[in-house]
N, C-alpha and C positions, 0 to 999 in steps of 0.2 A: 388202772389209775389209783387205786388201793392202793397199792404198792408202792407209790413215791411218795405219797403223805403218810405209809406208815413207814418209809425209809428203808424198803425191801431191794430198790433200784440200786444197782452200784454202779452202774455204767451207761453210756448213750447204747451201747450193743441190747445192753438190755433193757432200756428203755424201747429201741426201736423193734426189740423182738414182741415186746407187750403190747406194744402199739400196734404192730401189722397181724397178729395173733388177735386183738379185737377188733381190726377192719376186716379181717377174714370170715370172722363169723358175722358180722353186719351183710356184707355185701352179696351175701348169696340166699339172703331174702327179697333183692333186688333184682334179679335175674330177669335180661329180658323176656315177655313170650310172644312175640311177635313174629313177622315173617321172616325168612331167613334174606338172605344177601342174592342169593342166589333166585328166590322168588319175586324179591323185588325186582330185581334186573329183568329178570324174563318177562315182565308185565310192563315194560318199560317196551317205547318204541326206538328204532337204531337212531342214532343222530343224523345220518343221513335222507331218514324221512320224516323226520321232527323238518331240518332243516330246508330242505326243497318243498315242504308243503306251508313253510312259514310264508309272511309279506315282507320281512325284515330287509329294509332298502330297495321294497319294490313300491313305486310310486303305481298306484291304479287310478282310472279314469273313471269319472261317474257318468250317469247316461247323459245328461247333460252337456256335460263335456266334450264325449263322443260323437253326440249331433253334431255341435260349434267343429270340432276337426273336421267333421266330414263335409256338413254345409261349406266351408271355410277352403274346403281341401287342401288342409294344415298335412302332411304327411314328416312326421319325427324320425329323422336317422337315429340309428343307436346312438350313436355318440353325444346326439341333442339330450336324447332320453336318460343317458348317465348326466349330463349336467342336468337336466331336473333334479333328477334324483340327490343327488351332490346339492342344489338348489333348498332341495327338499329337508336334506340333514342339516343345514348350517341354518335355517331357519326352525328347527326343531332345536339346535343344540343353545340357540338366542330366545329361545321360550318366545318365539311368532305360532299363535296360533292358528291366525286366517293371511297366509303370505302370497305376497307379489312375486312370483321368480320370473327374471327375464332371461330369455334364452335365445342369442340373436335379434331376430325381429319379433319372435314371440314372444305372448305374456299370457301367464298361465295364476289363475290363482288356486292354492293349494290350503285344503284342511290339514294341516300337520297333523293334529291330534290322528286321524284315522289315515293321514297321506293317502288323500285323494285330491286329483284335482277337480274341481267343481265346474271350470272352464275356461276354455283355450281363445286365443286372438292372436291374428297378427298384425301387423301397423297397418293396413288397407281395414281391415275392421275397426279401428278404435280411431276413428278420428278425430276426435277428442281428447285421446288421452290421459282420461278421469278413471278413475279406479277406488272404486268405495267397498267398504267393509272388509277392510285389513289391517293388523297391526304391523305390519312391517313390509321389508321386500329385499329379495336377494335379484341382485344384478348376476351372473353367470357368464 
């Protein structure tokens, strides 16, 4: 930098050789030391059992819940069970934290934050029709 304010510079060439000449010697005081690429990787789990041991779109039942199915003998096709789930996300993506999903005749109310549902009914149980402690409700 001496060198432009004594007017040593004649050119960008040489301006740019001055400049990369003193980041060269800056930046190899900086040198990583950490683990390499390759150690990191290998301490790393594969994606495919990151992924199959995650919950990420699986809706779980709590013991609660489980009883009401069973007492109730509520039995969920797969197909019921994606629209939960489906249920489940669009009442996550509407920031519902304690949601109504209806699913045919059932009504299932769902902790989104942990997406669990808390417990199950179907319209011969709820004869009433009252549903308290939710802020919203997905129709399915």
């Amino acid at each position: 930098m001496n060198n432009i304010v004594n007017g040593n510079i004649n050119s960008i060439e040489a301006m740019t050789d001055a400049v990369l000449k003193s980041t060269k010697q800056t930046s190899k005081t900086n040198e990583y030391s950490g683990p390499s690429f390759k150690e990191i990787f290998n301490s790393k789990a594969s994606i495919d059992s990151v992924i199959s041991n995650s919950s990420i779109g699986q809706v779980k039942f709590s013991k609660h819940a489980n009883q009401r199915l069973e007492e109730r003998d509520i039995n969920l096709s797969d197909e019921q069970l994606n629209r939960l789930e489906e249920g489940t996300q669009k009442a996550i993506s509407k920031g519902i934290k304690e949601s109504l999903v209806l699913v045919d005749n059932l009504a299932f109310i769902v902790n989104t934050t942990n997406k669990t549902v808390v417990t199950a009914m179907d319209s011969q149980s709820n004869e009433e029709n009252v549903y308290t402690n939710i802020d919203g409700a997905v129709v399915i």
